[in-house]
C-alpha positions in Angstrom: 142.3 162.0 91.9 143.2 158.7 93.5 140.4 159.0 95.7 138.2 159.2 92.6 139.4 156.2 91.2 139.1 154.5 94.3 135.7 155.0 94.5 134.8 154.1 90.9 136.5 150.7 90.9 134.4 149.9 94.6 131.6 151.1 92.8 132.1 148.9 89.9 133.3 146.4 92.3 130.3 146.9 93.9 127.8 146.6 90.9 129.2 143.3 90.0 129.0 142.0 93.1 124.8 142.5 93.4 125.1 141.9 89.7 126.0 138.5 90.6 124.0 138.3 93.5 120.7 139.0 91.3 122.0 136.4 88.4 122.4 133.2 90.9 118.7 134.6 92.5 117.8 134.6 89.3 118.8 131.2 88.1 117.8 129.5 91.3 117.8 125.6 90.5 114.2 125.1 91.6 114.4 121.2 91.8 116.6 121.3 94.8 113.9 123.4 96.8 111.9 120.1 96.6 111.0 117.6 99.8 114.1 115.5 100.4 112.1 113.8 103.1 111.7 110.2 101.7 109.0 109.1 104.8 107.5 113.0 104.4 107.0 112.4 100.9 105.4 109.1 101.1 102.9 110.1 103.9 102.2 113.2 101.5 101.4 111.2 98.3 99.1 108.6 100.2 97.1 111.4 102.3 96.5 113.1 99.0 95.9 110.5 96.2 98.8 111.6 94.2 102.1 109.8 92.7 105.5 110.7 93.5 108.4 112.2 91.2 111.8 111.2 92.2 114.6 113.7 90.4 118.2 112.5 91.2 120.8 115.3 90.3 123.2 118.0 91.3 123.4 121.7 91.0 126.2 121.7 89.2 124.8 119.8 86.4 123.8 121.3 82.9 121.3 118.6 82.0 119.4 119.1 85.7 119.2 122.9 85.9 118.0 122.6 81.7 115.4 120.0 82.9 114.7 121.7 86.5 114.1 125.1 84.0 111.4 123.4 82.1 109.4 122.1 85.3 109.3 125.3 86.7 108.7 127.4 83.5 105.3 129.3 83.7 104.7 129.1 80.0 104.4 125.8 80.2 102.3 123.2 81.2 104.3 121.0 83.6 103.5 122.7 86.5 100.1 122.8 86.8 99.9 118.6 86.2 102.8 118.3 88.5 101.5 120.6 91.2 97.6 118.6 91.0 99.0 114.9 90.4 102.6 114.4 92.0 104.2 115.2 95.7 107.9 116.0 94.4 110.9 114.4 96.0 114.6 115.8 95.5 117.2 113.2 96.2 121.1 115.4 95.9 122.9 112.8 93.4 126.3 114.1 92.4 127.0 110.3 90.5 126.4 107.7 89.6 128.6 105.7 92.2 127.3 108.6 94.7 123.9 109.3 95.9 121.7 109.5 99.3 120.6 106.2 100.7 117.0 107.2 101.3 116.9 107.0 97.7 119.2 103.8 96.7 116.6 101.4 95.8 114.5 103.5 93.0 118.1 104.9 91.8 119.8 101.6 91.5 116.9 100.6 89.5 117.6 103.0 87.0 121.6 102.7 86.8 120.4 98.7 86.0 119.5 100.4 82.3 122.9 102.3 82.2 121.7 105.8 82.0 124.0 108.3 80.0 123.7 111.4 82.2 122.0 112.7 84.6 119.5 113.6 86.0 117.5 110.5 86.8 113.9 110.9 87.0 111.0 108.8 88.2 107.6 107.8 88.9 106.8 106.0 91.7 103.4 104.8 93.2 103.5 105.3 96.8 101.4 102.2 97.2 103.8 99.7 95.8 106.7 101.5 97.1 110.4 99.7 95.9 109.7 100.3 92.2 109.8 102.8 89.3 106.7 103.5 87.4 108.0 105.3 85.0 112.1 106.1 84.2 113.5 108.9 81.8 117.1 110.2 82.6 119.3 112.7 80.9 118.6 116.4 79.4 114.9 116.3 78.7 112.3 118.6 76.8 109.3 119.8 77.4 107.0 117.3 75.2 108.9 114.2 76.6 108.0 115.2 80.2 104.9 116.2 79.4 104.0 112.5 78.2 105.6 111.0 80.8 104.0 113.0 84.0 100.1 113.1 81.8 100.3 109.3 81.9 100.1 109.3 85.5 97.2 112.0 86.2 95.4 110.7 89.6 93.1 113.5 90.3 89.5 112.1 90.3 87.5 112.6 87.5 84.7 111.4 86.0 83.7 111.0 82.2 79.7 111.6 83.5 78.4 113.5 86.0 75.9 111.0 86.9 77.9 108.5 88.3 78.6 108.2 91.6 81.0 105.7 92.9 83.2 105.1 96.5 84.6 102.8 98.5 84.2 103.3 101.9 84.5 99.8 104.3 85.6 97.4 101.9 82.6 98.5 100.1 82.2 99.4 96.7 79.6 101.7 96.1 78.1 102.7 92.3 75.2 104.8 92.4 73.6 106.1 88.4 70.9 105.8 85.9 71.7 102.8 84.3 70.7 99.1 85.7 72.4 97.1 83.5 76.0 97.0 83.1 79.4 95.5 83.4 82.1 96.6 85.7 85.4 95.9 85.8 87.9 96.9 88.3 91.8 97.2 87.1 95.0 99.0 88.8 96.8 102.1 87.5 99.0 100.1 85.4 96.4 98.6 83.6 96.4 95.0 85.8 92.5 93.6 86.3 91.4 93.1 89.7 87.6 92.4 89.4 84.6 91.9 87.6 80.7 92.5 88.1 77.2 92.4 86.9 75.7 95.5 88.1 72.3 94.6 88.0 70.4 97.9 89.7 70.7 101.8 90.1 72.8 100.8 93.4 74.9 98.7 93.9 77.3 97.1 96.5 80.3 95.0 95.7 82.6 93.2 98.4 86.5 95.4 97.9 88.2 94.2 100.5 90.2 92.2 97.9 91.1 95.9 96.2 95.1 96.8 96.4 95.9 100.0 98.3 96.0 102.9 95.5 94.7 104.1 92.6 92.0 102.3 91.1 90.0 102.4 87.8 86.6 101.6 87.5 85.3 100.9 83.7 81.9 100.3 82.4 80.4 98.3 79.9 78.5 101.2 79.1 81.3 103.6 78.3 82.2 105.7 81.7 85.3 105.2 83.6 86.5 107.0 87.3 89.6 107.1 88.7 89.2 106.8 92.5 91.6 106.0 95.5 91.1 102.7 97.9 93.0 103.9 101.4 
């Protein structure tokens, strides 16, 4: 009869031990598993055209495993716009008086603002490295992020087909249909870099003058590209 007992309490004993094993599998704070390689991450978001999200937090936080959750939910969107236009960067922050040096700069930026909880989250443009984009901190949902991370798409597109456009040399190339036209040249953020007449089909216009990054090209006539000047 002891015997018996024994070996229902292991095997209860036992069951709650997977049982537990399963849950933390289960709840697996999905941030953390991001690149905590500052230099990786920065090679990474140049070689591919793409921004970088910073998320400061700890595991034992409520607001970051809420927030991680909603990044890494499948029925949402965040995802898919964070798997085609950011390299992700995990910095380990358990305070606000504690967190990894690699990241000191961006986070001390955001403590400026006096952030009520964590985690600290940011956008950062790997070409003008030392500065936020973009800052959000604290439990987050999903329509917040969303806004946040769709501002900062960088994936090429164009609004027609027709036109073809690169920089290659310090070159500017436009190649489409249309002869007369206006171009204008800004930065992500909106800050104008250049102007021209664009006269023929093709076209030529001196870039060497271009920041390093992400670059939008406008026209007069209604298209606009996003393309990247390495």
């Amino acid at each position: 009869m002891n015997n018996l007992k024994k070996i229902k309490v292991l095997t209860i004993s036992t069951l709650l031990l997977f049982s537990g094993v399963f849950f933390s599998e289960a709840q697996d704070y999905a941030v953390k598993n991001w690149n905590k390689d500052k230099d990786e991450v920065f090679k990474l978001a140049k070689e591919q055209g793409k921004f970088i999200l910073l998320f400061a937090g700890r595991e034992s936080c409520g607001n970051c495993q809420h927030t991680s959750d909603v990044f890494n939910d499948p029925e949402r969107p965040l995802k898919q716009i964070i798997d085609d236009n950011y390299i992700c960067w995990y910095s380990n922050t358990p305070s606000s008086r504690v967190y990894e040096e690699n990241a000191r700069e961006y986070i001390d930026q955001i403590l400026a603002l006096r952030p009520s909880a964590l985690p600290l989250l940011s956008v950062i443009n790997p070409h003008e490295p030392g500065k936020n984009v973009a800052i959000l901190w604290g439990k987050q949902d999903v329509e917040t992020l969303k806004k946040m991370l769709s501002a900062y798409t960088v994936s090429n597109e164009t609004i027609r087909s027709e036109n073809n456009v690169t920089i290659s040399g310090n070159v500017l190339y436009i190649t489409n249909r249309t002869k007369n036209e206006q171009i204008y040249v800004f930065t992500l953020s909106g800050q104008h870099v250049a102007s021209f007449d664009k006269k023929e089909y093709h076209t030529a216009f001196n870039a060497s003058h271009f920041p390093k990054g992400i670059l939008v090209i406008h026209s007069s006539t209604g298209w606009s590209v996003k393309i990247i000047n390495q």
